[in-house]
C-alpha positions in Angstrom: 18.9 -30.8 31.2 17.6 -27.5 32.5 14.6 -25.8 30.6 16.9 -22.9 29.7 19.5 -25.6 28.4 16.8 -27.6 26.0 15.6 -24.0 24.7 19.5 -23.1 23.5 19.4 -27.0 22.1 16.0 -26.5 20.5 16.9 -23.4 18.8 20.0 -24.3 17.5 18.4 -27.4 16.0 15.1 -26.0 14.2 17.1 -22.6 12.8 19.4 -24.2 10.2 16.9 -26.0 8.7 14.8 -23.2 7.8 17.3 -20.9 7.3 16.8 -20.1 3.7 12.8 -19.7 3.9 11.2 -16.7 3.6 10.1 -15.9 7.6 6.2 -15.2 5.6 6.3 -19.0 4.2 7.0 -20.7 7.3 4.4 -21.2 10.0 1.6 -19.6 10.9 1.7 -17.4 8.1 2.0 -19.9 5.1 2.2 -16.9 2.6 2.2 -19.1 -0.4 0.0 -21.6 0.2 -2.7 -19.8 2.3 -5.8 -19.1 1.0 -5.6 -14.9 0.1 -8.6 -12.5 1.7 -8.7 -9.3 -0.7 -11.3 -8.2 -2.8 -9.1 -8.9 -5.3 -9.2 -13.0 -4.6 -13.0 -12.6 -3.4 -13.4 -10.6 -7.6 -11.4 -13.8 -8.8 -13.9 -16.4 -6.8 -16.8 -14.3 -8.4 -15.3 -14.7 -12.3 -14.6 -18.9 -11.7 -18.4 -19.0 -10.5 -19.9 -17.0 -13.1 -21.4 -14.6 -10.9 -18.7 -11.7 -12.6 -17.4 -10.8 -15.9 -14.6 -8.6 -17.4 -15.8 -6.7 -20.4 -13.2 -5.9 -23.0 -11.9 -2.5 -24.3 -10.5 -2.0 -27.5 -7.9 0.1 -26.5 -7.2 -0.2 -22.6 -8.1 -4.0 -22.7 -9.7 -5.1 -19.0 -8.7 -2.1 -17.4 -12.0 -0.2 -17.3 -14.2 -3.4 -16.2 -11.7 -4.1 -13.3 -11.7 -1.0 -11.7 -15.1 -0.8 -11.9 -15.2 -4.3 -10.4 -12.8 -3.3 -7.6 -14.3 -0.3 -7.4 -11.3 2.2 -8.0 -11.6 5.8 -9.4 -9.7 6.5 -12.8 -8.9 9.8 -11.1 -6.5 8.1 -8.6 -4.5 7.4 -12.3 -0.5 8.5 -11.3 1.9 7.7 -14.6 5.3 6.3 -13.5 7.9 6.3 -16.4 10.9 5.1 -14.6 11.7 1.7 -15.8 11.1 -0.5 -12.6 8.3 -2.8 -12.7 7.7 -6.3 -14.0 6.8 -5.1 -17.9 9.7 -2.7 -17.3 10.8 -3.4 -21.0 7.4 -2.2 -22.3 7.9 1.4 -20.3 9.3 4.5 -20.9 8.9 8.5 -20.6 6.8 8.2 -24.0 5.0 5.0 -23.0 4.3 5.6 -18.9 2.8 2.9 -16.3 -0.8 3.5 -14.8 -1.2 2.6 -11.3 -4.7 2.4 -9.9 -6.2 2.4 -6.4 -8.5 2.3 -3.8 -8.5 1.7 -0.1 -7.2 -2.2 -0.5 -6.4 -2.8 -4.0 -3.9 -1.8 -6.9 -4.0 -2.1 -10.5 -1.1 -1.1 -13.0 -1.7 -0.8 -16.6 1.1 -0.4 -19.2 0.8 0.3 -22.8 1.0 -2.7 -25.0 1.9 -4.7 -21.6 0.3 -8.0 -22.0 -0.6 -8.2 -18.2 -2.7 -6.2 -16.0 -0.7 -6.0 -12.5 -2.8 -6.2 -9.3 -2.1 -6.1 -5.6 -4.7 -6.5 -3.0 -4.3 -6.6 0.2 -4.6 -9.4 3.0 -5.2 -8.6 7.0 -2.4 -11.3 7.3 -0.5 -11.7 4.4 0.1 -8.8 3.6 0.2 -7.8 -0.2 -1.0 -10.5 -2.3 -0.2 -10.2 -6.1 -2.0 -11.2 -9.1 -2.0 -10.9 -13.1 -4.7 -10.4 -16.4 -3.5 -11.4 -19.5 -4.6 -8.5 -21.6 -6.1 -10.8 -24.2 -9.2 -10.5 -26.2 -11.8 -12.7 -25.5 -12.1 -13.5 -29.0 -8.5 -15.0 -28.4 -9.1 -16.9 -25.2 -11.5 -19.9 -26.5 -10.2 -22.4 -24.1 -7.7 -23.7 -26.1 -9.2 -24.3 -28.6 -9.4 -23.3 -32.2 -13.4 -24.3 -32.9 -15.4 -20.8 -33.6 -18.1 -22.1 -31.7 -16.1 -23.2 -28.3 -17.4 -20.8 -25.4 -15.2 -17.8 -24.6 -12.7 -18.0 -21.7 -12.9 -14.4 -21.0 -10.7 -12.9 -18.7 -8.8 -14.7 -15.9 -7.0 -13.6 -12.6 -4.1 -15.4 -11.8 -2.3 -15.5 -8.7 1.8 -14.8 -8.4 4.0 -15.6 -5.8 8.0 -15.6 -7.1 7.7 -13.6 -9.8 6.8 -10.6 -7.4 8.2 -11.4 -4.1 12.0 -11.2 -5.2 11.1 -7.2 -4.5 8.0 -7.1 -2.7 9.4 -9.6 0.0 12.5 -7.8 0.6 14.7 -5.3 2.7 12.2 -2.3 1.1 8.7 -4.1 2.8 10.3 -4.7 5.7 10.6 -8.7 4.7 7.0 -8.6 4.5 5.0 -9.3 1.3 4.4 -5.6 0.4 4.4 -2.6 -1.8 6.7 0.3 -2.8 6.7 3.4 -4.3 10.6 4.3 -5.6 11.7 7.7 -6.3 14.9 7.3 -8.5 17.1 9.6 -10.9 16.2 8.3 -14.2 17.4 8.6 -17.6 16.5 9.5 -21.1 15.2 6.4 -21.8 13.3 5.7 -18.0 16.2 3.0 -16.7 17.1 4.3 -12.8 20.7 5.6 -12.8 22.2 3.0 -10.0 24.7 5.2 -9.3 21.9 7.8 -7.8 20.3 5.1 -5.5 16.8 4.9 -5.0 14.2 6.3 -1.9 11.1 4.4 -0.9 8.3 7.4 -0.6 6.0 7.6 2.1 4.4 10.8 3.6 7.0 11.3 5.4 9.8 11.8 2.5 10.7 15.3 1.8 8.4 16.7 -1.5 11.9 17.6 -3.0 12.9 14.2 -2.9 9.1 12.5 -4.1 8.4 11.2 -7.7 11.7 10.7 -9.7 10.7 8.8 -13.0 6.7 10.1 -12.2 4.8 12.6 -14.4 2.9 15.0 -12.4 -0.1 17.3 -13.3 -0.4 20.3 -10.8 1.5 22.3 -8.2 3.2 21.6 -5.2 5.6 24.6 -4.5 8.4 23.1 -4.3 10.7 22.0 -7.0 9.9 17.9 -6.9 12.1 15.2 -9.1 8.8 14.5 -11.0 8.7 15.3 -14.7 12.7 15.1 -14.8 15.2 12.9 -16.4 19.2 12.5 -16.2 22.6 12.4 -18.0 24.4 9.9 -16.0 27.8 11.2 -17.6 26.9 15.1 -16.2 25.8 14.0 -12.6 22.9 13.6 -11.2 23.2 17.3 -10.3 22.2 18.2 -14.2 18.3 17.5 -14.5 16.3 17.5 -17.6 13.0 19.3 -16.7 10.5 18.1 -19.6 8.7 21.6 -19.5 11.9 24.0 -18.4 10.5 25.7 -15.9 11.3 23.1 -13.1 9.2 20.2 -13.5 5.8 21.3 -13.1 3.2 20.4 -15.7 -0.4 20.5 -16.2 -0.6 18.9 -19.0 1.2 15.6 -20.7 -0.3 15.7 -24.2 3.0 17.4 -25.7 5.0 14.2 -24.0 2.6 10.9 -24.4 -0.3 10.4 -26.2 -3.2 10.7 -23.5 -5.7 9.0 -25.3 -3.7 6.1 -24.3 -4.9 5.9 -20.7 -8.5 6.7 -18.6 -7.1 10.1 -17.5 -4.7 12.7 -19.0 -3.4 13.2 -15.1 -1.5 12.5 -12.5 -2.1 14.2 -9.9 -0.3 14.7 -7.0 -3.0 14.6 -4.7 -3.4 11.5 -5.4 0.2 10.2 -5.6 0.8 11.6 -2.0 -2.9 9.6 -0.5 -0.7 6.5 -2.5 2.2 7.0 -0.8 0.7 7.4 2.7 -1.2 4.2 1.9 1.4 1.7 0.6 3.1 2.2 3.5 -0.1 2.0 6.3 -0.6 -1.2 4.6 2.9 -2.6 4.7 2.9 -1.4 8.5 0.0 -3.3 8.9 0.7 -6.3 7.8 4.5 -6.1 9.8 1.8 -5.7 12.4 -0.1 -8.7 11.9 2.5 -11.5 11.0 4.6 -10.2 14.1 1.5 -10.9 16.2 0.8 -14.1 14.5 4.2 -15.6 15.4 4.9 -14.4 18.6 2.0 -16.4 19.3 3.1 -19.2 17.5 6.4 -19.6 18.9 4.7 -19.1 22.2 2.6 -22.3 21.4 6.0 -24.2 20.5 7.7 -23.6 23.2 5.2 -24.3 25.3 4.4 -27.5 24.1 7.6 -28.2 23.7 8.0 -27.8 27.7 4.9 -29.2 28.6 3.7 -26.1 29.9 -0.2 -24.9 29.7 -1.1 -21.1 30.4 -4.6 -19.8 31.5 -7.0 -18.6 28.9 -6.4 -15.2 27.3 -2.8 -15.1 29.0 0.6 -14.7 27.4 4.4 -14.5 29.0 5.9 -10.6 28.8 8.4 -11.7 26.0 5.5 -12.8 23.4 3.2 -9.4 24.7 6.5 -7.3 24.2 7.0 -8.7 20.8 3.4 -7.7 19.9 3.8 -4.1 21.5 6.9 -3.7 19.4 4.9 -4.9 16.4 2.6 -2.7 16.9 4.2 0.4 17.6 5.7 1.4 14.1 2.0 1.5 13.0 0.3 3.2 16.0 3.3 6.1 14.8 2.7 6.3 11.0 -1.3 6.1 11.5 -0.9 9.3 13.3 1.2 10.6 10.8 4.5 11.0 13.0 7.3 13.0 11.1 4.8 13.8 8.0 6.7 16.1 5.8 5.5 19.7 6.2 3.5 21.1 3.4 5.4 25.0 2.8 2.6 25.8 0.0 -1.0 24.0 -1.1 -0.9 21.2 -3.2 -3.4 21.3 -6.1 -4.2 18.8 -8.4 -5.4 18.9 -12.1 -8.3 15.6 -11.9 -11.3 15.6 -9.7 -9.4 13.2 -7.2 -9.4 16.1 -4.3 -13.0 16.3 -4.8 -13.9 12.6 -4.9 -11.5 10.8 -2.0 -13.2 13.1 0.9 -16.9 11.8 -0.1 -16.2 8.5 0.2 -15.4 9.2 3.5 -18.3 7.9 6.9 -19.2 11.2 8.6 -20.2 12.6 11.8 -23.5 14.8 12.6 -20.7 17.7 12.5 -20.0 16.8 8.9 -16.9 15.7 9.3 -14.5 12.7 8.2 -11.1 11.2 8.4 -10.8 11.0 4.6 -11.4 15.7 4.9 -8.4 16.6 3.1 -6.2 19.9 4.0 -3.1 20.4 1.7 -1.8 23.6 2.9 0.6 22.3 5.5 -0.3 18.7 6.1 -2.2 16.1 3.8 -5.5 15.2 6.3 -7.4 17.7 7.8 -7.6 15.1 10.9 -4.2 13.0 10.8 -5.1 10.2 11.4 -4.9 7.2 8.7 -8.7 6.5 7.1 -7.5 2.9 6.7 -8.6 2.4 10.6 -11.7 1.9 8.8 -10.4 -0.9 6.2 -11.3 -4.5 6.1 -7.3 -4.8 6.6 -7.6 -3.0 9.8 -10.7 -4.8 11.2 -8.6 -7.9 10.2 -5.7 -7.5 12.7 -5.2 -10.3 15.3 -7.5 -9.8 18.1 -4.5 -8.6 20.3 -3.0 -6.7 17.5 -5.9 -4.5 17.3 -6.8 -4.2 21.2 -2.6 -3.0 21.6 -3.1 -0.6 18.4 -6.8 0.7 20.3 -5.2 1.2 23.2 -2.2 2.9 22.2 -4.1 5.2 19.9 -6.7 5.9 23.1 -3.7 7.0 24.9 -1.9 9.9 22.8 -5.2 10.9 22.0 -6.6 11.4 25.4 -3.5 13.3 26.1 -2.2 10.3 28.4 0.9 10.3 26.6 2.2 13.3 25.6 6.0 11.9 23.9 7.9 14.0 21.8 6.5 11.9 18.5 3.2 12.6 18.8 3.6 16.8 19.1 2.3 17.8 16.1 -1.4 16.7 17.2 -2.8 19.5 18.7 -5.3 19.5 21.8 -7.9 20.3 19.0 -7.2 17.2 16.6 -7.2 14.8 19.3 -10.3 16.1 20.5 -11.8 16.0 17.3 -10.8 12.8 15.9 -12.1 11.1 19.2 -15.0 12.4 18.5 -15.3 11.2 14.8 -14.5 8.0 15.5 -16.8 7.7 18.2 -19.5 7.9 15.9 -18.1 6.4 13.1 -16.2 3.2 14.2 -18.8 0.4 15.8 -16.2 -1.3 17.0 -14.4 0.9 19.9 -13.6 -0.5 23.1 -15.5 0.8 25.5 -13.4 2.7 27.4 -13.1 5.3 24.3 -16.1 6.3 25.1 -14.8 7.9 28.4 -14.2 11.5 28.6 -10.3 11.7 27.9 
C-alpha cells in the first residue's frame, strides 16, 4: 500500500466515527472536559478556596459584587429586550436584559431571572460559559434546614449544553463563542422569524445595529434600536418607542430604572461590545485551527512513521494556520468597519472611562483613544492585542498574526483591504505599540 493509499484508508476509517462530535470536543481541544483559563474560572477557584466572596444585594442580587470581582464598569450596562437568551421567558421591552463587560468577561442580568449569565473567555477554548443562582445567602445553607449551618453563599457553575446549542453553532463559526443578534422584534420582545436575524459586529451597517436593544444617545442615523413590530403589517411598519425615530435619552417612561446599576445604554458602549465579541470569536477560530493543524500533523505522522526536525512543519499544516490566522489579522485592523456619517454620543460616562484604562505612550497616546466621528478608534487597531486571550495564542498563531500585522503596517503590503489605514495610522500605531507591548519580535523594532 502506498503512503497516499493508507492516508485515503485512514481517513475514511477515523471520520465516521466521530462524525456527530462537536470538532471543539474532540482532540486537542477537549472543550468540555479541559480545565477553562478566564478570570471568570480563576474568580470561581478563589470562591471554593475561600480567598473571595460574593456580597448580596437586595435588589440586583450578586450582580454588583461580581463585576466588581471581575472588574467590569456598570457603565458598559447595554439593555437588550428582544426575547433571545437563556431566561428568555423572564424578558421583555418592560423587563430588559443587562449585559456587562470588560476586556475578557461577560455578565447578563435579567429582572427576576434566577441566574446570573457569565461568559469569559479562554486563549483556546474560546467562550467558556457559566451560571449564579441569584439566591440569598440566607437561602443557600448547604442543604440544610439548621439556622446555625454555615452559609453557602454564592456559587459559579460551569455550563456546557445548555449554551453551546447556539454558542457552538453556524453564528461562532463552530467555535464556542458569543453573539450579538439584531432582530425585528415584537410587542412583546419575541424575534419575528419571518425578518431573520444579523450577527452585529463593527462592520454591520448602524441602520441595521440593535433591533430588540434600548439605546440612550445619538448616532445619526436612524438605528432598529428602541423599535418594535406588527408582524401582520410587515416588518416595513416600525413602532418607534419615543416617535421621533428611535432615539432616546432616557428609559424611565418605558422600564423602571431603578431596576438596574445604570439608567443607560449607551451606544458607545454597545458598538466597543460588538467589535469585541467578535475579536474574541476570531481569536479563538484562530487558536483551535492552530491547535489541530498541529494535531493532525502529529497523527499522521506517527501514523507513517515519519519524524520532522524541531520547530518544522509541512506547507499544508503552515497553510492551515496562515488561513486561520488571516480572518483575525483583517478584523483586528478593522477591515470593512462601517463608516461613521455623524458622531456618536453616549448618555453614561463609558466614553470617558474605556480610553483610561488604556497603557500609553510618552506621546499620551493609546489604542483604547476613542474617535466617533467617522470610525470607532482613534488608532484601528483592536486593544485586545493587549488581552491575556491574545498573549494566549499558540506560539505560531501569534508569531503568523505579528508578522502579518508588521507587514500592512510597515507598508510591505499595501492590498486593497487594508486602505483605509492611512501612512499616518500605521506609523503611529507602530509606534505605540513599540512602547507599550513587551512582547514584539524584534524585527518591529526596525524602521518600516
Amino acid at each position: 500500500m502506498n503512503r497516499l493509499t493508507f492516508l485515503i484508508v485512514l481517513t475514511s476509517f477515523v471520520v465516521p466515527a466521530f462524525a456527530q462530535v462537536d470538532e471543539y470536543e474532540r482532540a486537542p481541544i477537549h472543550y468540555s472536559e479541559a480545565v477553562p483559563n478566564d478570570p471568570i474560572a480563576h474568580l470561581k477557584s478563589r470562591i471554593e478556596r475561600g480567598e473571595a466572596n460574593l456580597e448580596w444585594h437586595d435588589t440586583l442580587g450578586y450582580l454588583p459584587s461580581l463585576l466588581k470581582e471581575l472588574d467590569i464598569p456598570a457603565s458598559s450596562q447595554g439593555l437588550v429586550f428582544s426575547r433571545t437568551s437563556l431566561q428568555r421567558d423572564n424578558i421583555s421591552p418592560k423587563k430588559p436584559r443587562a449585559i456587562y463587560y470588560g476586556d475578557d468577561a461577560y455578565v447578563g442580568y435579567v429582572q427576576d431571572g434566577g441566574l446570573l449569565e457569565l461568559a469569559g473567555q479562554d486563549p483556546t477554548l474560546g467562550a467558556v460559559f457559566y451560571t449564579v443562582e441569584q439566591t440569598p445567602p440566607d437561602e443557600s445553607r448547604s442543604g440544610s434546614s439548621d439556622p446555625a449551618a454555615p452559609r453557602k453563599g454564592a456559587q459559579i457553575v460551569r455550563q456546557t449544553d445548555n449554551c453551546l446549542s447556539c454558542h457552538g453553532s453556524g453564528m461562532t463559526v463552530e467555535i464556542p463563542g458569543l453573539t450579538l443578534r439584531s432582530v425585528f422584534p415584537d410587542e412583546r420582545g419575541s424575534a419575528i422569524l419571518a425578518g431573520g436575524t444579523k450577527v452585529a459586529t463593527h462592520a454591520t451597517p448602524l441602520e441595521r445595529r440593535w433591533g430588540g436593544w434600548y439605546l440612550t444617545g445619538s448616532t445619526g442615523v436612524r438605528t432598529m434600536a428602541n423599535t418594535r413590530f406588527k408582524p401582520n403589517k410587515g416588518l416595513n411598519d416600525p413602532i418607534p418607542l419615543d416617535g421621533t425615530g428611535g432615539e432616546l435619552s432616557d428609559l424611565s417612561s418605558h422600564i423602571d430604572t431603578s431596576k438596574y446599576l445604570t439608567p443607560h445604554s449607551d451606544p458607545v458602549a454597545l458598538m466597543l461590545m460588538e467589535h469585541q465579541v467578535e475579536a474574541h470569536n476570531r481569536l479563538a477560530y484562530a487558536a483551535q485551527a492552530t491547535l489541530r493543524a498541529l494535531h493532525d500533523e502529529k497523527v499522521i505522522n506517527d501514523a507513517l512513521g515519519e519524524t520532522r526536525a524541531p520547530g518544522t512543519h509541512n506547507d499544508s499544516t503552515m497553510s492551515r494556520i496562515r488561513n486561520g490566522c488571516e480572518p483575525l489579522v483583517e478584523y483586528l485592523l478593522f477591515c470593512e468597519e462601517a463608516a461613521l456619517t455623524a458622531p456618536i454620543t453616549g448618555t453614561s460616562d463609558f466614553a470617558k472611562e474605556f480610553p483610561r484604562r488604556g497603557t500609553r505612550d510618552a506621546k499620551g497616546r493609546s489604542l483604547r483613544d476613542l474617535d466617533l466621528k467617522t470610525r470607532l478608534l482613534r488608532y484601528p487597531l483592536s486593544y485586545l492585542i493587549y488581552s491575556p486571550t491574545f498573549d494566549g495564542l499558540p506560539e505560531l498563531a501569534k508569531q503568523r498574526v505579528y508578522q502579518r500585522l508588521w507587514a500592512v503596517l510597515s507598508g510591505a503590503d499595501t492590498s486593497k483591504q487594508f486602505a483605509h489605514l492611512s501612512p499616518e495610522d500605521r506609523r503611529a500605531i507602530v509606534e505605540i505599540l513599540r512602547e507599550t507591548k513587551p512582547d514584539l519580535p524584534a524585527y518591529w523594532k526596525r524602521s518600516p
